[in-house]
N, C-alpha and C positions, 0 to 999 in steps of 0.2 A: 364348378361353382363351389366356393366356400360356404359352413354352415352357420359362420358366424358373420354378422355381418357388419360390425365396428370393433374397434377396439380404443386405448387410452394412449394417448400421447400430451405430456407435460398439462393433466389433467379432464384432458379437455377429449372428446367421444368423436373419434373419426371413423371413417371410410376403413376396411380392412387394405393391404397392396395389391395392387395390380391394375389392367388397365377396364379403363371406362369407358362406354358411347353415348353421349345425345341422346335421350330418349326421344324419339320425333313425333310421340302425342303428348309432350309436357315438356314445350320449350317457349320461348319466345326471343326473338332477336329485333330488340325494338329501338326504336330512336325520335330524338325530338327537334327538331329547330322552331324559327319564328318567323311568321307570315307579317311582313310590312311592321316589325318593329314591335307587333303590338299582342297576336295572338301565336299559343304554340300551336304547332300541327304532327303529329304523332302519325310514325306508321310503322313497319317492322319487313324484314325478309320473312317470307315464309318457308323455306329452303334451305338447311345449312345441318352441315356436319361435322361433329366435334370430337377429338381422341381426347379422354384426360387417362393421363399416367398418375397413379397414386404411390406415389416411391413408397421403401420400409421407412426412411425417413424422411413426411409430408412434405418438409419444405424442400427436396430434392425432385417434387412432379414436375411435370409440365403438361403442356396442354395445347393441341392444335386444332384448328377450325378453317374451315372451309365454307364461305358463304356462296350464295348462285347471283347475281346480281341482279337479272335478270326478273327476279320472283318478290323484286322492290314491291311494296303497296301502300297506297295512303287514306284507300275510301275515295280515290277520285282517278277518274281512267285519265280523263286529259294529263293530271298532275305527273301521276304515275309515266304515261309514254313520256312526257317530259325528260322527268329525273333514269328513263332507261337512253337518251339519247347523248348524242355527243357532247351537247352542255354540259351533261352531270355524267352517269357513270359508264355511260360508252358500252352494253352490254356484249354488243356484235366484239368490240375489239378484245373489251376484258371483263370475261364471264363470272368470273369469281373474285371476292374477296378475302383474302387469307390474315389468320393469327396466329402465331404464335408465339407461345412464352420463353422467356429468359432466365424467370429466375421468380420466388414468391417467398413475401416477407410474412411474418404472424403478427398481429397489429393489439391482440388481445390487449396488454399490456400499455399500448400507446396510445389507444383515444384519450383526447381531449382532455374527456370529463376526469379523468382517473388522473392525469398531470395538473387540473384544477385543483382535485381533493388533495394532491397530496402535497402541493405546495399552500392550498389554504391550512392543512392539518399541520405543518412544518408553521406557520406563523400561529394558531393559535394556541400549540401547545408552547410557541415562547412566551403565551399571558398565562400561562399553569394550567390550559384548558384542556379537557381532552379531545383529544383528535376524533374529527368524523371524516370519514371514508366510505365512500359507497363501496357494498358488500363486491365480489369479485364476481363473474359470471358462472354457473355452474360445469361448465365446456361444452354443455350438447351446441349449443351455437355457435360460432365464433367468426370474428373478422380477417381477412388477410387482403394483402395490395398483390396482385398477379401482374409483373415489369414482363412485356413484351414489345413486338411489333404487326401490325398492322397495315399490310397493304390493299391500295385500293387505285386502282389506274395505273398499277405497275409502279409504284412510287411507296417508299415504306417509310413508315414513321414509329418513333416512341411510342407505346401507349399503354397506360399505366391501369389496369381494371382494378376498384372498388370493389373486391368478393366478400358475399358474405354466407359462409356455408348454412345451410338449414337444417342440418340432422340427416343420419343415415339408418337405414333397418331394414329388414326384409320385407318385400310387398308380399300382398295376396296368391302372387304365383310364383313364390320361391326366390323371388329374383332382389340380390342385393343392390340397392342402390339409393345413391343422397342426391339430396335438393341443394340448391344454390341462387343468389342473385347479383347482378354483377354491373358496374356503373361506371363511366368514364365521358369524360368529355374531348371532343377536338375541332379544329379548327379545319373546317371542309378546303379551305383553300390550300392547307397543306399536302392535299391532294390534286391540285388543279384543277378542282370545282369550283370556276372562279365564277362562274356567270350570275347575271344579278340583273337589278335595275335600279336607281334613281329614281328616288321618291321626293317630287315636287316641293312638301312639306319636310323634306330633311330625311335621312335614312336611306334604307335597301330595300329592294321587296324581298328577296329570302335573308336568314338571318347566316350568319359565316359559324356562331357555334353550335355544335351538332352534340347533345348528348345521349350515348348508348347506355341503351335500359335493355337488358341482358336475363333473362329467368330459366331454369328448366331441371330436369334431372340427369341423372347419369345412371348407366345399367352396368353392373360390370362383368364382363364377359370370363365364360367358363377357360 
């Protein structure tokens, strides 16, 4: 175990190198689709285990995960046996869900808001005005996109995670580690979860985009 527990990279307060685990009392592996068009319905795995590698240079990690498929939940048993059978994710045939990373950008620099100010501040110092810019973030937080794949029925696709780190420091019992949350959307059927129904009124009863709402920490090991 190191004694410190971040350090500075291009400003901003990370993770010191080396590899990480899942904390399995402060995770969440969640997700959302739409019931008949109209409501979401929320549930998550509660079973899943995750390496993240902290390279000496950040954007050099990666990150692999292992979900149980099997440990699906929604608040409702019928729904649940459902989505563990062969219409949806087949548990008997494929017990696990796997990710892993490809590659991770730093986004600091690229939201949105910051390419508004800086082309509004570009037009209105051509009337002599002076530029407003929102102030830059102090580093303890910061955003990054995680490019990997994810399979799911034996079938692997693209998928792009929304990360957004939460700060790193040492807990109560010595142990270094950071928080994270992480977001992506995909299309179920690109996995062959094709099944559905025809709704009288127009629509499907489940809905085809599924997005993953992802939370927890990482411990990093001696």
């Amino acid at each position: 175990m190191t004694d410190i527990a971040t350090r500075t990279w291009d400003g901003m307060t990370i993770p010191v190198a080396g590899t990480y685990l899942l904390d399995q009392a402060h995770k969440r592996i969640g997700f959302l689709s739409r019931h008949m068009m109209v409501s979401p319905v929320r549930g998550e795995f509660a079973e899943a285990t995750a390496q993240i590698f902290v390279a000496e240079d950040p954007l050099l990690s990666s990150v692999t995960a292992t979900i149980a498929s099997a440990s699906i939940t929604t608040g409702s048993l019928d729904r649940d046996t459902h989505l563990k059978s062969a219409d949806f994710l087949d548990v008997e045939r494929y017990p696990t869900l796997e990710y892993r990373s490809t590659g991770i950008k730093w986004q600091g620099n690229e939201d949105p808001i910051f390419q508004w100010a800086r082309l509004r501040s570009h037009r209105l110092g051509g009337r002599g005005r002076s530029p407003i810019v929102p102030p830059q973030s102090d580093g303890t937080p910061g955003r990054f996109v995680l490019t990997g794949e994810l399979m799911v029925k034996g079938i692997t696709r693209a998928v792009d995670l929304e990360v957004n780190f939460g700060g790193a420091r040492t807990d109560p019992y010595g142990q270094n580690i950071f928080g994270f949350s992480a977001t992506a959307e995909i299309n179920r059927e690109d996995y062959g979860l094709l099944w559905n129904v025809m709704l009288e009124s127009g629509g499907v009863l489940v809905g085809k985009t599924v997005q993953i709402e992802i939370a927890g920490e990482a411990i990093h090991q001696a």
